[in-house]
Backbone as CSV, one residue per row, in Angstrom:
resi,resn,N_x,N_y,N_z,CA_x,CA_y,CA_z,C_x,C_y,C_z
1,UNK,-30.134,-12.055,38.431,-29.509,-13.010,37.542,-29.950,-12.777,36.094
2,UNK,-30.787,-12.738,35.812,-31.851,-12.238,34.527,-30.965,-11.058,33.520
3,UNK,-31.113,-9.963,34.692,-30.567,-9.266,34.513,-29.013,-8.903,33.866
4,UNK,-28.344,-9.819,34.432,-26.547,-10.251,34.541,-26.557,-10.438,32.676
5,UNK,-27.760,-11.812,32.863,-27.659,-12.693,31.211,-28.194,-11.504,30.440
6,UNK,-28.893,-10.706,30.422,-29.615,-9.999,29.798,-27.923,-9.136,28.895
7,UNK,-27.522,-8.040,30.160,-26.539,-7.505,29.416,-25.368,-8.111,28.914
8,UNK,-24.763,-9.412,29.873,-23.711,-9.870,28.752,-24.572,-10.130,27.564
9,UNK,-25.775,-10.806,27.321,-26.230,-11.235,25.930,-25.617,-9.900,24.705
10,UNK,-25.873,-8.775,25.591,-26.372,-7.234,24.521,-24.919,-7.379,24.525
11,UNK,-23.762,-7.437,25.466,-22.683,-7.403,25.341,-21.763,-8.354,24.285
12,UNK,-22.324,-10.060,24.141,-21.404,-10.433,23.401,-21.997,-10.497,21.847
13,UNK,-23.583,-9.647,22.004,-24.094,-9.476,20.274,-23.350,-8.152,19.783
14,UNK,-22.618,-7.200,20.942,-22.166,-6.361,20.317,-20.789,-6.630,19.963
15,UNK,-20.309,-7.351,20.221,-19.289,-7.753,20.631,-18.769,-8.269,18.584
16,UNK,-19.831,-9.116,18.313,-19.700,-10.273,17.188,-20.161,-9.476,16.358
17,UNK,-20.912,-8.496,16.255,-21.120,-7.403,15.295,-20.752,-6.334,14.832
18,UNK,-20.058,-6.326,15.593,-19.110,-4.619,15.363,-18.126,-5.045,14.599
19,UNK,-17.237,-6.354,13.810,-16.467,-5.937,13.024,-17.074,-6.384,11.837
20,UNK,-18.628,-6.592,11.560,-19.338,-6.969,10.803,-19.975,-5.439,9.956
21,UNK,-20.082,-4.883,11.215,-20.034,-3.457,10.933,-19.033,-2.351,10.056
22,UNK,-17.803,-2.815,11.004,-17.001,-1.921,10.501,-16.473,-2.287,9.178
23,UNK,-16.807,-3.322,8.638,-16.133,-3.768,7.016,-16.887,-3.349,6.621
24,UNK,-18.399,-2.481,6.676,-18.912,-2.152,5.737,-18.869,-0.802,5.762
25,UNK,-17.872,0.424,6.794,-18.144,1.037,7.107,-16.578,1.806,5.492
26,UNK,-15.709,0.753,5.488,-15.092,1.405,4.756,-13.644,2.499,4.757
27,UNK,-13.520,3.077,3.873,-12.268,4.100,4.223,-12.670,5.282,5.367
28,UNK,-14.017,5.529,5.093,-14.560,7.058,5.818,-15.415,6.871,6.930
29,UNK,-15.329,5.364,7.804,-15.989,5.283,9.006,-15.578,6.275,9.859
30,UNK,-16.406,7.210,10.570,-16.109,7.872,11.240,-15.754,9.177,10.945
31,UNK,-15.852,9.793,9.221,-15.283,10.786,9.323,-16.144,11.966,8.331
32,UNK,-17.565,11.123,8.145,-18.522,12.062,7.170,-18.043,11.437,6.107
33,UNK,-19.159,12.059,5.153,-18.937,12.006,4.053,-17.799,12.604,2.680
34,UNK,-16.953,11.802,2.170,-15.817,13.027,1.612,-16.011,12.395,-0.034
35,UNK,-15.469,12.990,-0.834,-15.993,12.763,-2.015,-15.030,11.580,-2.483
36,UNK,-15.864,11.113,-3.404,-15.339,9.503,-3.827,-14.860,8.160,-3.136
37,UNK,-15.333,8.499,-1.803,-14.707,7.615,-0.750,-15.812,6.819,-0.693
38,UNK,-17.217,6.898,-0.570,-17.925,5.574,-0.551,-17.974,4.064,-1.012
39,UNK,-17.444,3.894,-2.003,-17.282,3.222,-3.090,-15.934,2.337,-2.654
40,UNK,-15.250,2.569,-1.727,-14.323,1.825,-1.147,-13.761,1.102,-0.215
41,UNK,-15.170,0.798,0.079,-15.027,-0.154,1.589,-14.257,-1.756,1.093
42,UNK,-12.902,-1.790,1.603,-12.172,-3.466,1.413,-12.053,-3.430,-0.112
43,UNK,-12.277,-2.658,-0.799,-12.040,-3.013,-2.602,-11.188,-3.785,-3.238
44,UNK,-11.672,-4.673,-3.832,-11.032,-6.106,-4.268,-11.140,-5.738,-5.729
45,UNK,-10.250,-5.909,-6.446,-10.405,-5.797,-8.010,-11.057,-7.024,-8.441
46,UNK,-12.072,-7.402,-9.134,-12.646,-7.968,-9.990,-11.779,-9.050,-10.310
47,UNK,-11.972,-10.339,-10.510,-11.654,-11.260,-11.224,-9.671,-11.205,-11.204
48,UNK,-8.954,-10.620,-10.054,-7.963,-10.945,-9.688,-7.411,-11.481,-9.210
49,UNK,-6.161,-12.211,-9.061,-5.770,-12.857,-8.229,-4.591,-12.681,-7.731
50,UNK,-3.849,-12.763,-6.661,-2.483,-12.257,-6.204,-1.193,-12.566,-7.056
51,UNK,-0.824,-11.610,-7.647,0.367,-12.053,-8.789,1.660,-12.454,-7.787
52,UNK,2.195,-13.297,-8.540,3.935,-13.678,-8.206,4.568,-13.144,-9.383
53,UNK,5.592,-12.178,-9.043,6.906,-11.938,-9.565,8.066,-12.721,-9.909
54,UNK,8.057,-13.917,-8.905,9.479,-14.766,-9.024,9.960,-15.213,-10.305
55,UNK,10.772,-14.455,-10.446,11.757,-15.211,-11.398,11.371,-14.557,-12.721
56,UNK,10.040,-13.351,-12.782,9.523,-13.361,-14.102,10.247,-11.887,-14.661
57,UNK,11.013,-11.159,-13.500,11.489,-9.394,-14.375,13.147,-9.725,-13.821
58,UNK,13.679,-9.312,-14.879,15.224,-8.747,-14.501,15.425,-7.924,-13.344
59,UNK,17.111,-8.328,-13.674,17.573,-7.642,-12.334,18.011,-6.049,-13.589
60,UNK,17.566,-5.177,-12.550,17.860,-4.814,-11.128,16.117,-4.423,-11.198
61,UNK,15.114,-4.546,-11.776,14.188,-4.323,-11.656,13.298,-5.145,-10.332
62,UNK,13.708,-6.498,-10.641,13.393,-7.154,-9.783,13.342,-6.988,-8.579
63,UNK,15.154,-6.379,-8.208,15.395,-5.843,-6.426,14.754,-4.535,-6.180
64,UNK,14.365,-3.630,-7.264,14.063,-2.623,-7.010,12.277,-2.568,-6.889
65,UNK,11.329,-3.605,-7.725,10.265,-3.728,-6.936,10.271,-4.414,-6.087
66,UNK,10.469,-5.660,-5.708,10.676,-6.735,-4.525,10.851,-5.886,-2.943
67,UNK,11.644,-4.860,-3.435,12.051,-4.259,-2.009,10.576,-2.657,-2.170
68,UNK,10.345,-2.199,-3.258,9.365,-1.428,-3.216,8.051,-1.510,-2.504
69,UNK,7.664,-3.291,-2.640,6.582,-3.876,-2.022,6.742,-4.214,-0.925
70,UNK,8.084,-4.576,-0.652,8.055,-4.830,1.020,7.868,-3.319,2.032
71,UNK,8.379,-2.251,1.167,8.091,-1.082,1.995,6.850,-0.474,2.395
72,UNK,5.989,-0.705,1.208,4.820,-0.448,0.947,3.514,-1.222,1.409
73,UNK,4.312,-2.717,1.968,3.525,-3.683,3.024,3.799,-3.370,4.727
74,UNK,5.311,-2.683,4.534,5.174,-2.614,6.076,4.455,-1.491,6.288
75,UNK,4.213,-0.084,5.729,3.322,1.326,5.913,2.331,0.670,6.088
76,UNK,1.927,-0.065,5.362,0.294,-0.529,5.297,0.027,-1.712,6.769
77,UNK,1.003,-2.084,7.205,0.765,-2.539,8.733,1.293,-1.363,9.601
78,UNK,1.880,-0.481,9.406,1.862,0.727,10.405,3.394,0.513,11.164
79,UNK,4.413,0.031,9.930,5.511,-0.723,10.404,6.684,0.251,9.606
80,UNK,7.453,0.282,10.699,9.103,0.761,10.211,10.068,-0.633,9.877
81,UNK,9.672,-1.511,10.185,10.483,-2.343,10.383,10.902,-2.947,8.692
82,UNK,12.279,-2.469,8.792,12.021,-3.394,7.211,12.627,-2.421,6.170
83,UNK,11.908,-0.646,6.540,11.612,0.071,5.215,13.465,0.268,5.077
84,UNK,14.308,0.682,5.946,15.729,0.916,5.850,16.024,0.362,4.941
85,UNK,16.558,-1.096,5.806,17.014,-1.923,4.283,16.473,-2.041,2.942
86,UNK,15.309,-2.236,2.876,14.378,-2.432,1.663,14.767,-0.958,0.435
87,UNK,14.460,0.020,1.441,15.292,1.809,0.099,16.492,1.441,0.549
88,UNK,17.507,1.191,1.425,18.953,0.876,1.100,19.024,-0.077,-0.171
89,UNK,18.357,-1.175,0.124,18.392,-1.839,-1.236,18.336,-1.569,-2.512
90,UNK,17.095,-0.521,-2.572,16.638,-0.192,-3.714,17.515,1.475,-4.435
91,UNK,18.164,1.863,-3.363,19.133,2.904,-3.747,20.708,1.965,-4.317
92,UNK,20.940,1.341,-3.832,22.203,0.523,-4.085,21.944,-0.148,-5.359
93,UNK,20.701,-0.730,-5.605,20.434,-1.631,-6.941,20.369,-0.473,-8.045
94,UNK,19.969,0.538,-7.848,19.354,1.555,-8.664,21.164,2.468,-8.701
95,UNK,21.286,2.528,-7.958,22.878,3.389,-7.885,23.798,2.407,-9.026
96,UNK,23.892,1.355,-8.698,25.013,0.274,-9.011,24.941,0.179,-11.055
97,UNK,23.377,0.262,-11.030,23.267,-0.348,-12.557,23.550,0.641,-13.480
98,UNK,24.402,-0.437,-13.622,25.489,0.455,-14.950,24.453,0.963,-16.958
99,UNK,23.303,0.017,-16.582,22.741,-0.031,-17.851,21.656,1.293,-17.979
100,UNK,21.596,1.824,-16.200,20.751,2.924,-16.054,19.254,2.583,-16.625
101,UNK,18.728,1.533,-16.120,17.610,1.147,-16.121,16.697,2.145,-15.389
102,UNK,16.887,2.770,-14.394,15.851,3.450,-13.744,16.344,5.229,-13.295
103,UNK,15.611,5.994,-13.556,15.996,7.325,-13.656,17.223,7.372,-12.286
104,UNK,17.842,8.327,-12.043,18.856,8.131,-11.378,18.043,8.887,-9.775
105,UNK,17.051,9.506,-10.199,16.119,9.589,-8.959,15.439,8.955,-8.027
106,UNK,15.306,8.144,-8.580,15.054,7.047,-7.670,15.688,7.106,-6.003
107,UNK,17.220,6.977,-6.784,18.374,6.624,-5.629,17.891,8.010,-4.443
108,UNK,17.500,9.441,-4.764,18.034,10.281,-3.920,16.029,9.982,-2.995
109,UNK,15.246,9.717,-3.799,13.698,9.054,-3.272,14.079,8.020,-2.187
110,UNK,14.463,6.665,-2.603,14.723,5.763,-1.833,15.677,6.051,-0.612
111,UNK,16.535,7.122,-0.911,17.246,7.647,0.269,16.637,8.429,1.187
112,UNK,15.701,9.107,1.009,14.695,9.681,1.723,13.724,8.484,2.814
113,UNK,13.423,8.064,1.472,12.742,6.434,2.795,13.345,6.429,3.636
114,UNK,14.592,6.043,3.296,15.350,4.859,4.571,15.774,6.046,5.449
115,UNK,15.808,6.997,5.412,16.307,8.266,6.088,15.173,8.503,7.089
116,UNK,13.741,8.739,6.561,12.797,9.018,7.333,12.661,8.698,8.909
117,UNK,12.422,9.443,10.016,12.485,9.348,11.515,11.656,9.204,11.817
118,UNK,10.069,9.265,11.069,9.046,8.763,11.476,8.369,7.507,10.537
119,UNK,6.872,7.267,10.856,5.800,6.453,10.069,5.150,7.765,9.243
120,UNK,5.296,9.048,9.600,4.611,9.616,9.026,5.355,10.706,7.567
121,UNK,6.655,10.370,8.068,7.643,10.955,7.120,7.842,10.207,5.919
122,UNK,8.319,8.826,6.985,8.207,7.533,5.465,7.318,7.351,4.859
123,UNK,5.888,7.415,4.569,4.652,7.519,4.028,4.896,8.987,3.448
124,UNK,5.151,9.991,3.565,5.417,11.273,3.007,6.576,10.914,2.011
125,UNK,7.755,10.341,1.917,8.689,10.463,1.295,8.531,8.692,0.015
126,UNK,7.496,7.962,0.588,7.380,7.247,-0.348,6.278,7.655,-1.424
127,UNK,5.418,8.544,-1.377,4.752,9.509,-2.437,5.563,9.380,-3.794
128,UNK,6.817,10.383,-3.140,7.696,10.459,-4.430,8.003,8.987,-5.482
129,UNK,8.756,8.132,-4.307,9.088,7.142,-5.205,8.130,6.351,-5.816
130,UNK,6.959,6.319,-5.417,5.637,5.506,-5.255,5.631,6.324,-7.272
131,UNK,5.332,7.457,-7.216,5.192,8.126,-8.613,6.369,8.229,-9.648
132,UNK,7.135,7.953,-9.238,8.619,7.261,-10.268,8.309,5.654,-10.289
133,UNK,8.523,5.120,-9.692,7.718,3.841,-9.862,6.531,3.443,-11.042
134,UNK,5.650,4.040,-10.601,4.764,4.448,-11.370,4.825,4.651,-12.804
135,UNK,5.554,6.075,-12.951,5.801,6.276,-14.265,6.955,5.227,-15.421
136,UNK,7.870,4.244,-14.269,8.421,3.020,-14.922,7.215,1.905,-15.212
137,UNK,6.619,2.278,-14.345,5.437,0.989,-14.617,5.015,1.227,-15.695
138,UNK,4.314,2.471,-16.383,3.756,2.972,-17.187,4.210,2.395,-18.613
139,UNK,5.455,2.456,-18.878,6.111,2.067,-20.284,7.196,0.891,-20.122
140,UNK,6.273,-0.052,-19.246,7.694,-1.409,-19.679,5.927,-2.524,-18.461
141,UNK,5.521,-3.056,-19.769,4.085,-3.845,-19.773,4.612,-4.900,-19.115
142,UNK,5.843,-5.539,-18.886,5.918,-6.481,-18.187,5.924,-6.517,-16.637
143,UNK,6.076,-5.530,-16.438,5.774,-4.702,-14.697,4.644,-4.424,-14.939
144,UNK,4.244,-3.717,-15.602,2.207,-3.686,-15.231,1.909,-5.259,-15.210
145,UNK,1.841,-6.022,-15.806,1.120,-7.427,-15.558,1.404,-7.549,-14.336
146,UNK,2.243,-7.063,-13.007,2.794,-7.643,-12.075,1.636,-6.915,-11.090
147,UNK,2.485,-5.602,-11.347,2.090,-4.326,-9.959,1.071,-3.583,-10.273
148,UNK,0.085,-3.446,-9.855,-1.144,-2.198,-10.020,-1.495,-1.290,-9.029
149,UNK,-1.696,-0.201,-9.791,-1.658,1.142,-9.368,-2.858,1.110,-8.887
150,UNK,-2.833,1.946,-7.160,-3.861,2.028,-6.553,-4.197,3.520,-5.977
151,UNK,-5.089,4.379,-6.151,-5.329,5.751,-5.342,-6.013,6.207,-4.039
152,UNK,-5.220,6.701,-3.469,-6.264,6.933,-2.363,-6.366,8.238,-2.497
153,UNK,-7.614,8.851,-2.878,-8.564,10.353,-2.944,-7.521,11.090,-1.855
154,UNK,-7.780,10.155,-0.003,-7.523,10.925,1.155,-6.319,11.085,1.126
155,UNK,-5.279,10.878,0.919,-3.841,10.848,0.793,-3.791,11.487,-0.722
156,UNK,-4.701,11.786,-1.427,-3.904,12.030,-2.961,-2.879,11.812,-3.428
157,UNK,-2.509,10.564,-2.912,-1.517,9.712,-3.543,-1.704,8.568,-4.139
158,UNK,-0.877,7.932,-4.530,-1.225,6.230,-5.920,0.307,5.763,-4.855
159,UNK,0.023,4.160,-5.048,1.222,3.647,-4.914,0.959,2.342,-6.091
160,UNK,1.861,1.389,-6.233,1.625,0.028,-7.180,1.673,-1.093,-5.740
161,UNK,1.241,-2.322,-5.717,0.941,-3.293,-5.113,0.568,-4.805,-6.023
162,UNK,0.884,-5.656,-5.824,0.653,-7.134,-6.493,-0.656,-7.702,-5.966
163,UNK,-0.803,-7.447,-4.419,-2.313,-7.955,-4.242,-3.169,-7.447,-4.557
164,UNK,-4.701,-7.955,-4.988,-5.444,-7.556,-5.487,-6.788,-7.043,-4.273
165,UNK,-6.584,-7.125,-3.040,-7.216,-6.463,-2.160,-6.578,-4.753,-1.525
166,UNK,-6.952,-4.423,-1.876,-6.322,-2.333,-0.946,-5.538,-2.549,-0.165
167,UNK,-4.338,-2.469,0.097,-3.750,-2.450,1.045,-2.804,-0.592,1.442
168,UNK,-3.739,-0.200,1.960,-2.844,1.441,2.324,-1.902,1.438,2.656
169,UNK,-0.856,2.163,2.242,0.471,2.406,3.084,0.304,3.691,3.517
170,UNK,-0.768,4.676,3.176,-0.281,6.186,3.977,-1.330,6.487,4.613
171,UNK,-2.007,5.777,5.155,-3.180,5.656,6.343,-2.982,4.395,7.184
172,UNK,-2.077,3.167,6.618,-2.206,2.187,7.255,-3.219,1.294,8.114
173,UNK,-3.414,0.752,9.216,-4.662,0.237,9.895,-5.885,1.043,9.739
174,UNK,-5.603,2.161,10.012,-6.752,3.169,10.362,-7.552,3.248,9.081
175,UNK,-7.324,2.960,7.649,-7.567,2.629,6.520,-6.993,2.202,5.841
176,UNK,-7.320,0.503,6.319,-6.641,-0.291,5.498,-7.030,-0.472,3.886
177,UNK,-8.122,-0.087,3.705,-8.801,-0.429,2.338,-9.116,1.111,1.809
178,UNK,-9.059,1.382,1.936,-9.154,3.374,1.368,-8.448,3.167,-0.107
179,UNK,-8.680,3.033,-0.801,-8.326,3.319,-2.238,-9.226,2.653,-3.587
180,UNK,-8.530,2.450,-4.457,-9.295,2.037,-5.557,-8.004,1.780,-6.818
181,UNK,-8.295,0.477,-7.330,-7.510,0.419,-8.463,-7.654,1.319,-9.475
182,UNK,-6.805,1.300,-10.188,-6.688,2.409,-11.711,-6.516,1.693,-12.582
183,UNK,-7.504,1.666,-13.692,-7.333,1.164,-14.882,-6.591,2.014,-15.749
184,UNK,-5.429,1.715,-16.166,-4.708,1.816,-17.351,-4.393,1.084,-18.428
């Protein structure tokens, strides 16, 4: 009997500690040491707080991040669900505007998304748009106050995001927090 209590005890201390563990373990639990990755276990930007968009950027900018972030939330849960419509959206908003607000690349990027047959293609083909994005973010300050640019070393890719905790889209679960904001 002693015995019985003895190992469930070891069993439910391991039990309550292991994800106590693994938040501190970071982007590179499990995989050695790789350069610049320490420094990013769960990374929370400083003195942020989760921005809202509503109502604050024009259209077609609006549909075209609104649906950028929803794509870029479902990768980061390890989800297809969603990304179709979301680059259908964002090819149609971006196709349609007559004022040519956004390079016309976009449309053939976002068509790639929604095209993609895998989780691992769509994370490959949102790179691109992730860095057109990007470079709109760059020169129109009212989208930077919104979306911030985040890198992940392991993916050598950036995407933009509104929350202020890591959320990966091209590692998803397996590293959810793997990146680091960019100050610009």
């Amino acid at each position: 009997m002693k015995k019985e209590i003895f190992v469930l005890t070891i069993l439910t201390a391991g039990f309550l500690a292991a994800p106590l563990f693994a938040d501190q373990t970071g982007c590179c639990s499990g995989m050695g040491a790789m350069p610049g990755c320490p420094a990013m276990s769960g990374q929370q930007s400083p003195g942020t707080a989760t921005m809202d968009s509503a109502g604050t950027l024009p259209e077609p900018v609006a549909t075209v991040f609104d649906n950028y972030a929803r794509i870029q939330s479902a990768l980061a849960d390890d989800s297809l669900q969603d990304v179709v419509t979301a680059a259908q959206a964002i090819e149609k908003s971006v196709g349609d505007d007559s004022a040519a607000t956004f390079p016309k690349n976009i449309v053939q990027q976002a068509g790639t998304v929604a095209k993609a047959a895998s989780l691992n293609d769509a994370r490959e083909a949102f790179k691109s748009l992730s860095q057109s994005l990007i470079e709109y973010r760059d020169k129109n300050p009212q989208v930077a106050g919104i979306y911030r640019q985040v890198h992940c070393p392991m993916a050598n890719a950036d995407w933009l995001q509104k929350e202020s905790t890591v959320s990966n889209p091209y590692f998803g679960k397996a590293m959810s927090r793997c990146g680091e904001f960019v100050n610009k």
